[in-house]
C-alpha positions as CSV (number, residue, x, y, z in Angstrom):
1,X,-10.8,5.4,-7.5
2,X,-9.3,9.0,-7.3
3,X,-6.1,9.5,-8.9
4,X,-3.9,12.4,-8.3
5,X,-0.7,13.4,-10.5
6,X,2.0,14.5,-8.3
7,X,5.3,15.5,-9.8
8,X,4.2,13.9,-13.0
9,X,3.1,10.8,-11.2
10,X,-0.3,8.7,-10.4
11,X,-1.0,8.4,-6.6
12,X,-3.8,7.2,-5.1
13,X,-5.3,6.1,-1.2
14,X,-5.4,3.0,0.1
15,X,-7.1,0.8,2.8
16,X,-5.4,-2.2,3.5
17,X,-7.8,-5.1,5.5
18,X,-6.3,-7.6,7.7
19,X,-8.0,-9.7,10.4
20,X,-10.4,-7.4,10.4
21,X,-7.9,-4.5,11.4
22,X,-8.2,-1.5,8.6
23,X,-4.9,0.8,7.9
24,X,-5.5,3.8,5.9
25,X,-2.8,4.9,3.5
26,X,-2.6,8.5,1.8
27,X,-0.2,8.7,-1.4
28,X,0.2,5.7,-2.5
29,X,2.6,5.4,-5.8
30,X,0.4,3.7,-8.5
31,X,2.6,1.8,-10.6
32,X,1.1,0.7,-13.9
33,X,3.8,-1.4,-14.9
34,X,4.3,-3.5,-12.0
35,X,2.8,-7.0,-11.9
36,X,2.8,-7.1,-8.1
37,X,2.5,-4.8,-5.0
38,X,4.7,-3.9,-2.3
39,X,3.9,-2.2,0.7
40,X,6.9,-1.6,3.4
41,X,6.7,-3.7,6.1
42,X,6.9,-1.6,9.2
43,X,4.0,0.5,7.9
44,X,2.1,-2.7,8.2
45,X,2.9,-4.0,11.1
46,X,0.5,-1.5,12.9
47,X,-2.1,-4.0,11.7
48,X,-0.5,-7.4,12.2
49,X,1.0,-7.6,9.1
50,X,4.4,-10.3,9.5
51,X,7.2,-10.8,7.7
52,X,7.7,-14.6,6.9
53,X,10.0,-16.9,5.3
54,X,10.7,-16.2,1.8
55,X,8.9,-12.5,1.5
């Protein structure tokens, strides 16, 4: 994994997999402290990804 410090802060890339559809992401804030990840939804929605119930 590549990581590069922008404006004092870790990003990296990203492919993101879904029924076999791939979505590339550049830039991608790596935050260390999180226990969970968020991506926004309408940036995956080019591959399928739904909002459901309770997201």
């Amino acid at each position: 994994m590549n990581i590069e410090v922008k404006y004092g802060l870790p990003f990296v890339e990203v492919t993101i997999c879904y029924r076999g559809e791939k979505l590339y992401l550049k830039h991608v804030l790596l935050d260390t402290g999180s226990a969970g990840t968020i991506f926004s939804a309408d940036v995956v929605d080019a591959i399928g990804v739904k909002i459901e119930t309770g997201d």
